[in-house]
C-alpha atoms as a printed R data frame, in Angstrom:
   type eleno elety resid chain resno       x       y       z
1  ATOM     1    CA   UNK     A     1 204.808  -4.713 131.159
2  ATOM     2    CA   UNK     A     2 204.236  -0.794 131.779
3  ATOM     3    CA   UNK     A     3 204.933   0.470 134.941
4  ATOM     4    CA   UNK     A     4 201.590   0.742 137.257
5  ATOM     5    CA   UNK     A     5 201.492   3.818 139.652
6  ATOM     6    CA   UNK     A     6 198.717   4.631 142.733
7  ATOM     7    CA   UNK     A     7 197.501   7.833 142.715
8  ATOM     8    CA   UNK     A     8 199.950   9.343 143.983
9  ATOM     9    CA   UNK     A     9 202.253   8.496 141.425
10 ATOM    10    CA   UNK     A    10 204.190   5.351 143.384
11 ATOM    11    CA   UNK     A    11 205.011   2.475 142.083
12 ATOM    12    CA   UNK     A    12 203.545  -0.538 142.435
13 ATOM    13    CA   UNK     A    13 204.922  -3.935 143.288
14 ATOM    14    CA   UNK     A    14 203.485  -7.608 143.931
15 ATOM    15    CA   UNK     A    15 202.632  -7.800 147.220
16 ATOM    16    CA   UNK     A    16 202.852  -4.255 148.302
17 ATOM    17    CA   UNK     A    17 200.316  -2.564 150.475
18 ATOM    18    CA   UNK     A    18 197.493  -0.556 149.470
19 ATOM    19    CA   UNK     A    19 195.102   2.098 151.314
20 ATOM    20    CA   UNK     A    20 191.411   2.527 149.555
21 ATOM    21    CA   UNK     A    21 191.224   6.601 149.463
22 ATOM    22    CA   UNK     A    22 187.143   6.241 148.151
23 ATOM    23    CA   UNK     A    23 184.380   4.215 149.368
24 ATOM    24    CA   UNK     A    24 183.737   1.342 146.921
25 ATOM    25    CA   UNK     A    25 180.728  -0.504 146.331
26 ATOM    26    CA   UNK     A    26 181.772  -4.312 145.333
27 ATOM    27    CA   UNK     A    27 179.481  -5.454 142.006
28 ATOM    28    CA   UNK     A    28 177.674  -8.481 142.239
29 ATOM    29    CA   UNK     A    29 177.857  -8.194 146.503
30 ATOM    30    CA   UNK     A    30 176.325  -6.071 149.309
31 ATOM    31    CA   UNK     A    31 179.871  -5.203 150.415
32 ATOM    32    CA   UNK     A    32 181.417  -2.375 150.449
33 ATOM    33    CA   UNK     A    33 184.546  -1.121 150.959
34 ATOM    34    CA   UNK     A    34 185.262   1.676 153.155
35 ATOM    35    CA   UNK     A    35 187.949   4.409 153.034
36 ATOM    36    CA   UNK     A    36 191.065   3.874 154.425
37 ATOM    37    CA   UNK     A    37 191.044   0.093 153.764
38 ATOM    38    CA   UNK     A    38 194.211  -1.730 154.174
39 ATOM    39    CA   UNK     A    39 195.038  -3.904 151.268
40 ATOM    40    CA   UNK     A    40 197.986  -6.713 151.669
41 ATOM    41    CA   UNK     A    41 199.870  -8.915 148.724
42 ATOM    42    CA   UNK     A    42 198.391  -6.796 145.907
43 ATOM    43    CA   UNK     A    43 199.240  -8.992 142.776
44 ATOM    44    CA   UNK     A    44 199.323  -6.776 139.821
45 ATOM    45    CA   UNK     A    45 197.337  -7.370 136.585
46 ATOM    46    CA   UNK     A    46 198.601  -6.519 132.747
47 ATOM    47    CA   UNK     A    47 196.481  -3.716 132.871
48 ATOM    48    CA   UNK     A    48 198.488  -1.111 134.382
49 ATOM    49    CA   UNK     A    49 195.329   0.552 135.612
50 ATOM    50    CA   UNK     A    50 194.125  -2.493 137.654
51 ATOM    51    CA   UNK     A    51 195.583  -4.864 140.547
52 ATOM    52    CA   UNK     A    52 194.100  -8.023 141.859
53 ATOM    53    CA   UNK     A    53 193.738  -8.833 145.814
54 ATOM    54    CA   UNK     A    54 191.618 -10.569 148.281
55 ATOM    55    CA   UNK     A    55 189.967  -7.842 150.891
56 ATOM    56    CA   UNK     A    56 187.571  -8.327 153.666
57 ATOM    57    CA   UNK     A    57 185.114 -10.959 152.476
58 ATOM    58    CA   UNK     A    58 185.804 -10.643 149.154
59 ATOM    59    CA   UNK     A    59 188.221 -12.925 146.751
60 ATOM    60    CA   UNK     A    60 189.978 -12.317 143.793
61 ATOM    61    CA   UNK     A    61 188.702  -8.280 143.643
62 ATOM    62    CA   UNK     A    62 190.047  -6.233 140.351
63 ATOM    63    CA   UNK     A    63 190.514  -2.654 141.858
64 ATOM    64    CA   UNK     A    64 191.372   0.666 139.848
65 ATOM    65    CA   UNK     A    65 194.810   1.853 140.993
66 ATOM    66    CA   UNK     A    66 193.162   5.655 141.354
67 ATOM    67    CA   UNK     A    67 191.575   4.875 143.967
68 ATOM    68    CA   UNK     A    68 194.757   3.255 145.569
69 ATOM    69    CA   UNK     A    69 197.526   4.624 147.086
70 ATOM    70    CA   UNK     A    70 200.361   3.018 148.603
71 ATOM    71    CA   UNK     A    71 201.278   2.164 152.305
């Protein structure tokens, strides 16, 4: 599996923390998630571009790690 990196360059490891840097609108929901965002037990993906993680009211979220950075 290839390394995955925030935005910053980091790397990423299960369960890690995360910080949303952008707003994001959640598809299919009327949530959305606001900057600054803390994001617990990330659980990373084969994509090295995406994690998985449960935040706020919303399970099982795919997120794009350049909008990430680590905590």
């Amino acid at each position: 599996m290839s390394d995955v990196k925030d935005m910053n360059g980091n790397l990423l490891a299960n369960g890690d923390q995360v910080t949303l840097v952008k707003d994001l609108k959640v598809k299919g929901s009327s949530v959305t998630l606001k900057r600054g965002t803390l994001i617990r037990n990330i659980r990373l993906t084969g994509d090295p571009e995406t994690i998985e993680c449960n935040a706020d009211k919303v399970k099982g979220i795919v997120l794009r790690t350049e909008f990430l950075k680590k905590a």
